[in-house]
N, C-alpha and C positions, 0 to 999 in steps of 0.2 A: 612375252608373246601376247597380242592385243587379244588372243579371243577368249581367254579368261580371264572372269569375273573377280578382278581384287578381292572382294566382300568373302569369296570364296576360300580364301586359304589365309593360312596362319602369317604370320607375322615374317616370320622365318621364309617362307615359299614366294611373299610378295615382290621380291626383290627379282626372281627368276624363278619361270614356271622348269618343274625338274623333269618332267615325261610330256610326253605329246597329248592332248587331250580330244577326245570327240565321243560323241553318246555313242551308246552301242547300238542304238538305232539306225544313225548315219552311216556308223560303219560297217555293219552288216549289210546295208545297201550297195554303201557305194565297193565295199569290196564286192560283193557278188554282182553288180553293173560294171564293172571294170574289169573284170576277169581276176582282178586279185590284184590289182597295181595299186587301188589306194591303201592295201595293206603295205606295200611292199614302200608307199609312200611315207603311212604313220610311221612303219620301223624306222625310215631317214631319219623322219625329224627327230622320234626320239632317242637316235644315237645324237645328231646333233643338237640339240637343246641338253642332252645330259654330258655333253663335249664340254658347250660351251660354259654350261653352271661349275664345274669341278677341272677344267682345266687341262684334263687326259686328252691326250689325241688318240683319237675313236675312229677316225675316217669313215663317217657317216656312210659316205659312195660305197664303200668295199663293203663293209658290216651291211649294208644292203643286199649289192649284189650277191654274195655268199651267205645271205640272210638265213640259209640252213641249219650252218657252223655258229650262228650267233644269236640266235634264240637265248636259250639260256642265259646267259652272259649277260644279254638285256636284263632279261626275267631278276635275275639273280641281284642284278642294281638298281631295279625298280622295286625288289622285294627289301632289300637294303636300308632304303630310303623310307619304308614305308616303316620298321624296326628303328631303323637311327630318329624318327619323329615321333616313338612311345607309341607308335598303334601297332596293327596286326590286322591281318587281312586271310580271312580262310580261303587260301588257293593252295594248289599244290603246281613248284612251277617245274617241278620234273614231272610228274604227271599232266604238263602242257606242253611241255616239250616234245616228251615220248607221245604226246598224242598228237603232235603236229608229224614227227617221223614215222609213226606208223601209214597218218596222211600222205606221204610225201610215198610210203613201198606203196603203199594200195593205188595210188595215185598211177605209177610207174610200173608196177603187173596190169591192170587193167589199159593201160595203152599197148603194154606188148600183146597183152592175150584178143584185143578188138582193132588190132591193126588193120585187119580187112575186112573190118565191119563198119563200114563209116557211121551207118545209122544209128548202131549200137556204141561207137566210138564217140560222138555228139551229143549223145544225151545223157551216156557216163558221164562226160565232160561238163553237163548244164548240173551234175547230180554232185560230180565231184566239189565244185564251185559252192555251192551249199552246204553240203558235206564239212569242208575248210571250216566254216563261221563254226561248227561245235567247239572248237579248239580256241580260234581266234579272237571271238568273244569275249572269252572271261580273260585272256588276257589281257584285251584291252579296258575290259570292267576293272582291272587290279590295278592296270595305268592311270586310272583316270585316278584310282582312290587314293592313289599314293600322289598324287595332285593337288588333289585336296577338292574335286568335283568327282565327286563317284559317280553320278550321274552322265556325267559331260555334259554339263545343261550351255556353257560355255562356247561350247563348237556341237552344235545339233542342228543348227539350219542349214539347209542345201541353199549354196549359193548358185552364182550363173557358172564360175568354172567346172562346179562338181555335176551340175546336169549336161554340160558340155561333153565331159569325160566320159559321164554314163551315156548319151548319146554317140557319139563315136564308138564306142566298146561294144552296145546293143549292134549298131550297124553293122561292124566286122561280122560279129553273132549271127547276123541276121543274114548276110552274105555268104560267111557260112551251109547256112543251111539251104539257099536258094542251088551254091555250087553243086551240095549234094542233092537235091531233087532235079539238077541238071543233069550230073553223073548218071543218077538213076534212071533215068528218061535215054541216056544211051547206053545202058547195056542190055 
């Protein structure tokens, strides 16, 4: 993959990058400008780049879209990888896991319980969106280490397509909230 730095990984790694790489700065952004899709983007690539490195058929597409069910699975290959190269990395990836599904009930009673609160439904929703990155962060800090750029110095600038993205995502956002001070204005 072009956007990491050869000089960056071992000898072993340079041949094919093993996980998806990006700073946690970028991606704390661009998932919470996105609503969550360029997470749901990083998990693609890195089922397919770790496809394509070891030969498994992973089907990138599905391990995405059911991205619930395959968390771990990820975690657990990306933890893998980071053991079979003699290092070690302190995460706990069931305790990222279970901390993304505890995300996912909390996420899912607070839609049920503010269903007729659009105001309060909206800004659960700006709060949940933040919320997400405690979980999602360190595990893509643990991707990136098992890469061989713990940083993700590699993929840390925002390009034109990612401020595209985050500009469309803000818009909906933003459209959003005009709907409901529209709503609100006729009841």
């Amino acid at each position: 993959m072009s956007d990491v730095h050869s000089n960056d990984l071992t000898d072993g790694q340079r041949d094919q990058v093993p996980f998806f790489v990006v700073s946690p700065t970028k991606f704390g952004v661009m998932t919470f400008f996105t609503m969550g899709f360029y997470w749901l983007y990083c998990f693609y690539q890195n089922w397919k780049l770790y496809g394509a490195r070891t030969g498994e058929k992973v089907s990138p597409f599905w391990r995405s879209a059911f991205a619930v069910f395959f968390i771990y699975p990820l975690l657990r290959r990306v933890n893998d990888h980071i053991r079979d190269s003699g290092r070690s990395y302190p995460w706990s990836i069931l305790g990222l896991t279970l901390g993304y599904y505890v995300m996912c009930v909390v996420w899912v009673v607070a839609s049920i319980v503010l269903e007729n609160q659009p105001w309060e439904a909206y800004f659960a929703g700006l709060v949940s969106h933040a919320a997400w990155l405690i979980v999602l962060v360190p595990m893509q800090k643990g991707t990136n280490f098992s890469a061989g750029d713990k940083y993700g110095l590699a993929n840390s600038r925002f390009t034109l397509a990612n401020w595209l993205w985050m500009l469309l995502c803000i818009s909906l956002t933003t459209a959003q909230l005009f709907a409901l001070i529209a709503l609100s204005s006729m009841v």
